[in-house]
C-alpha positions as MATLAB code, in Angstrom:
seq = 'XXXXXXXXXXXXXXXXXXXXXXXXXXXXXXXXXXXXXXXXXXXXXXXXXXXXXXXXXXXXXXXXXXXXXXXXXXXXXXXXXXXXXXXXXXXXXXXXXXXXXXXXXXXXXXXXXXXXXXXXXXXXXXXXXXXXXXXXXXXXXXXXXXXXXXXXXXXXXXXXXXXXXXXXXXXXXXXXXXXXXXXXXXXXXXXXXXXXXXXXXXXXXXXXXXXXXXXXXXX';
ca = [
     110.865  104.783   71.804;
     107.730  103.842   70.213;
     108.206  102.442   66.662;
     104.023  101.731   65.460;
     101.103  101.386   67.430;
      98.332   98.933   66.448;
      94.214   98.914   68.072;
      91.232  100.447   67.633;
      90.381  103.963   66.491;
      87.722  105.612   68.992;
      88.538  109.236   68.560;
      89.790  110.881   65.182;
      89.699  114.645   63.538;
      91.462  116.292   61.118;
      94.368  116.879   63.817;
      94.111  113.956   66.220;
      93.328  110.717   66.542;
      92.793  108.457   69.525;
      94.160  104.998   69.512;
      93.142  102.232   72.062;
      95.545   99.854   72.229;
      95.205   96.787   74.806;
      92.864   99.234   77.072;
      95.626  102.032   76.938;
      94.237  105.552   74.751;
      96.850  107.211   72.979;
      96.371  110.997   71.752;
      98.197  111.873   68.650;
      98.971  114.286   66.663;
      98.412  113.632   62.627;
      98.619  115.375   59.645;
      95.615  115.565   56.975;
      97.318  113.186   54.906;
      96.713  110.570   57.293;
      93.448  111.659   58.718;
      91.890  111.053   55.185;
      93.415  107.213   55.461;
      92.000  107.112   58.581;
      88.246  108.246   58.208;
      85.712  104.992   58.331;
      88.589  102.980   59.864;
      88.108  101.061   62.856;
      91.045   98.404   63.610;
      94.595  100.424   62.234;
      98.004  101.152   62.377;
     100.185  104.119   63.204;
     103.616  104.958   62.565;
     105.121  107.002   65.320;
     107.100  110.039   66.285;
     107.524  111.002   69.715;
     109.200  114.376   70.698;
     110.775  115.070   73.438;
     110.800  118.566   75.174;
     111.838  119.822   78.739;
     108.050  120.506   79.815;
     106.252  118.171   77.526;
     106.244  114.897   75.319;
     104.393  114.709   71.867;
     103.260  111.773   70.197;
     102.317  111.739   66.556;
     100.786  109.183   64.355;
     101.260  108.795   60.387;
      99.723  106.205   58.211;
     102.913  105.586   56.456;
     106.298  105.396   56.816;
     106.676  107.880   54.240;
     104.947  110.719   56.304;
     106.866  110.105   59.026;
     110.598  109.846   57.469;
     109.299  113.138   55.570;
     108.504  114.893   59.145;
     111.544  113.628   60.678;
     113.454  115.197   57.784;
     111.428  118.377   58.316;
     111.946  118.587   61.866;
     115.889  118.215   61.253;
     116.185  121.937   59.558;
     117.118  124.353   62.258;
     113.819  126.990   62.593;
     111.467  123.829   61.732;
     109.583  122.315   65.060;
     107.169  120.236   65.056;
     103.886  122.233   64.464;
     105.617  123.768   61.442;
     106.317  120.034   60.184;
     102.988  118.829   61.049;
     101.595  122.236   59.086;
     103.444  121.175   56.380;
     101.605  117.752   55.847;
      98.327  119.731   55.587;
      99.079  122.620   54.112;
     100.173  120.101   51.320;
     100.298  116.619   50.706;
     103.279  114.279   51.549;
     104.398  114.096   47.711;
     104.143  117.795   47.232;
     106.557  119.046   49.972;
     109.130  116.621   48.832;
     109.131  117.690   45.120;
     108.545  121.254   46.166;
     111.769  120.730   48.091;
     113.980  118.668   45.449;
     112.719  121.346   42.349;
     113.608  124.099   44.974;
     110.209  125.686   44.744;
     110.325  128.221   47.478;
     106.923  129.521   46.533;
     104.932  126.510   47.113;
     106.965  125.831   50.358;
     106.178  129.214   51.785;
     102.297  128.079   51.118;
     103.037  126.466   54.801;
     102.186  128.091   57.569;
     105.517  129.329   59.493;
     107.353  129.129   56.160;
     108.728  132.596   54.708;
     111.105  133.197   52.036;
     114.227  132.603   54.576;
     113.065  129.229   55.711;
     111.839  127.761   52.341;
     115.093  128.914   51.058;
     116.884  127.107   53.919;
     114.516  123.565   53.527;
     116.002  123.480   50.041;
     119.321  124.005   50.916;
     119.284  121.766   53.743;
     116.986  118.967   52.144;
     117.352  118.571   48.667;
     120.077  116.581   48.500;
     118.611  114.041   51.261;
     115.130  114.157   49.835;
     115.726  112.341   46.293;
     115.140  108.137   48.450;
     112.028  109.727   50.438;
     110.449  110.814   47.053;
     110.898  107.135   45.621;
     109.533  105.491   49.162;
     106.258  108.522   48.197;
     106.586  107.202   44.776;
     106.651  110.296   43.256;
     107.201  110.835   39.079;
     108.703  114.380   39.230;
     108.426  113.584   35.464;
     105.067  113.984   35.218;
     103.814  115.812   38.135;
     104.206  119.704   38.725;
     105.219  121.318   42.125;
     102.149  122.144   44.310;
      99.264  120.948   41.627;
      96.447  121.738   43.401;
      92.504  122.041   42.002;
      91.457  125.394   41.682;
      88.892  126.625   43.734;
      85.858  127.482   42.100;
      84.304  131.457   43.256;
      81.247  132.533   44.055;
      79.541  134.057   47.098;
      78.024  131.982   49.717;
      76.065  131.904   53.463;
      77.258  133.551   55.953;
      76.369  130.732   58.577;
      79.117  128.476   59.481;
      77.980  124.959   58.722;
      79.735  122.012   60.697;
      81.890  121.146   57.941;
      83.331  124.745   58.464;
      83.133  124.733   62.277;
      85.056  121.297   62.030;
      87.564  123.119   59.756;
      88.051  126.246   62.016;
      88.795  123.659   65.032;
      91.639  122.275   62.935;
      93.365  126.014   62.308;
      93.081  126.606   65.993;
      95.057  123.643   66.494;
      97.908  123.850   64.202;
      98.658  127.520   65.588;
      96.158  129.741   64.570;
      94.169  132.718   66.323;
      90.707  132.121   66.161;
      89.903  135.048   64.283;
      92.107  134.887   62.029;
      91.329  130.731   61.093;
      87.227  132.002   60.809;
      88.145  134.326   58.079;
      90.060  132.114   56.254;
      87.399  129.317   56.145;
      84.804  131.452   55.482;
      86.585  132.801   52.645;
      87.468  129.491   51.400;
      83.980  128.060   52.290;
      82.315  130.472   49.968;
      84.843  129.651   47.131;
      84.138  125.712   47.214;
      80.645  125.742   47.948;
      79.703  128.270   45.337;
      76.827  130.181   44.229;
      74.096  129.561   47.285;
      70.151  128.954   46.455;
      66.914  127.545   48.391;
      67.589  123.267   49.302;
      70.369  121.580   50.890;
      73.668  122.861   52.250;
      76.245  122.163   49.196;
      78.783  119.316   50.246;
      82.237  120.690   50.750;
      85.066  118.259   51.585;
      86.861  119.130   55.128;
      90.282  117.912   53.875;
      89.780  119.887   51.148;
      88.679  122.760   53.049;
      91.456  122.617   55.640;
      94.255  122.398   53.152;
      92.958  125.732   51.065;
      92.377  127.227   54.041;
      95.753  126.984   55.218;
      96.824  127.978   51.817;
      94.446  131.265   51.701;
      96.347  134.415   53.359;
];
């Protein structure tokens, strides 16, 4: 039904965005991967998804048509809705999930939230075949980039205050699925870990994308 929408960004956070097109605000749902394209933007363009349910319709936004062909695909695997596919484009980025899914890397699939051993094992089954034309459009070199390369968090203890960066973060986990509790202890965790060791002066900077995704990756 709706292909793109085009206007002005007045609302956006690492789950939504708000788009104001010709005096009309559309709520979306997006994926980290296209919040970070998204953050000092003011006049943009989203490619769209809506879904359709009984009780409820669902729009969500990508920044490329990549992200969305790669959710669409997602969402086509029986078990896989659309919180699991948008969990999947933060949990990892766009590039990873596709060559996680054409190498058959079940472990680095089951990094998403909703994802067990059953699941990954049927998104490689399902996918890999189909996936090989999505990870050219990503322009992906499975050649010369591993599975799930991620940056190592670096340890060390931390506050035990929640800075906005972390409150921010916690928001997010609540709204891809998670129980309040349970998204706190994970960002807290993971909070400590990036920010390091914690002395007298300013708050360290810790990036929220950054945050988010090894947040959602921390169990």
């Amino acid at each position: 039904m709706y292909y793109q929408l085009r206007g002005q960004l007045i609302e956006l956070n690492p789950t939504a965005a708000v788009l104001d097109v010709a005096g009309v605000g559309y709520d979306l749902r997006i994926p980290l991967s296209t919040y970070e394209r998204l953050k000092g933007k003011k006049d943009v363009c989203l490619f769209t998804h809506l879904h359709v349910r009984e009780d409820e319709l669902r729009l969500f936004g990508f920044f490329t048509t990549g992200e969305r062909d790669l959710f669409r695909l997602l969402l086509s695997v029986t078990g896989v809705g659309p919180s699991t596919a948008l969990a999947s484009l933060c949990a990892l980025t766009p590039e990873d999930v596709a060559r996680a899914i054409s190498a058959g890397d079940h472990k680095t699939l089951q990094k998403i939230k909703g994802v067990g051993r059953k699941l990954a094992e049927r998104l490689v089954v399902e996918l890999r075949d189909r996936v090989g034309a999505l990870l050219v459009l990503l322009g992906v070199d499975e050649s010369r980039l591993p599975a799930g390369a991620q940056r190592p968090p670096q340890a060390g203890p931390g506050k035990t205050e929640r800075p906005k960066v972390a409150l921010d973060a916690v928001g997010a986990l609540v709204a891809l699925g998670f129980d309040r509790k349970s998204a706190e202890e994970r960002v807290d965790t993971v909070y400590r870990q990036l920010a390091g060791p914690q002395t007298a002066g300013p708050t360290p900077a810790v990036d929220l994308e950054q945050l988010i995704k090894a947040s959602l990756r921390s169990s």
